[in-house]
C-alpha positions as CSV (number, residue, x, y, z in Angstrom):
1,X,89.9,72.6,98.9
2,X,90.1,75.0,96.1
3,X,93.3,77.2,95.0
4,X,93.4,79.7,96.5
5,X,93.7,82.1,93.3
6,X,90.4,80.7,91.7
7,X,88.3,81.1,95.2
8,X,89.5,85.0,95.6
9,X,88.3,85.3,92.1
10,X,85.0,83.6,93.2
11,X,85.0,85.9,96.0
12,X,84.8,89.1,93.9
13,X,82.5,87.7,91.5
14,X,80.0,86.8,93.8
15,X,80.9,90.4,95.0
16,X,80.4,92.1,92.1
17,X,77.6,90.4,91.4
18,X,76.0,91.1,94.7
19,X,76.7,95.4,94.7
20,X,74.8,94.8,91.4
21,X,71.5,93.1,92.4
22,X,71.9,94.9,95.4
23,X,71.7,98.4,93.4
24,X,68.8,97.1,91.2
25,X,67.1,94.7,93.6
26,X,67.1,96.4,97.1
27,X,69.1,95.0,100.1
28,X,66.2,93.0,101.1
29,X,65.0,91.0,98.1
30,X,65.5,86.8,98.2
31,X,67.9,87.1,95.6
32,X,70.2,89.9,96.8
33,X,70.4,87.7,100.4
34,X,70.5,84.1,98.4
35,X,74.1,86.2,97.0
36,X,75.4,87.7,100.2
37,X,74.9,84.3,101.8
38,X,77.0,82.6,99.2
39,X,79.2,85.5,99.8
40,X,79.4,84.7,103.0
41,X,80.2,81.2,102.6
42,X,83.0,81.7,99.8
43,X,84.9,83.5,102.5
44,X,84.6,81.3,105.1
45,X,86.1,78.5,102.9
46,X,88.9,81.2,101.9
47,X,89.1,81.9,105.7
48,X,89.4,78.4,106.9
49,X,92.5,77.6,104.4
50,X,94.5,80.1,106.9
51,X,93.7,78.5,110.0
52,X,96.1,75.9,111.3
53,X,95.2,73.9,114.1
């Protein structure tokens, strides 16, 4: 599990990065959904270091 710091600055990285291919690329292009699916994936590893079972 990573700190918690270095994965929220992951997270708007892969952000960033994303509005930007998203601007230049289209929503719909591999790349643009090859990003939001890392996205995705970033913040369900941030999610599941809040959840206590």
């Amino acid at each position: 599990m990573e700190n918690n710091s270095i994965l929220l600055e992951k997270i708007e990285d892969c952000r960033d990065t994303l509005i930007t291919l998203s601007n230049s690329h289209g929503l719909t292009t591999e790349v643009v959904i090859q990003t939001s699916k890392k996205l995705d994936k970033l913040l369900n590893e941030y999610n599941s270091n809040f959840i206590s079972y």
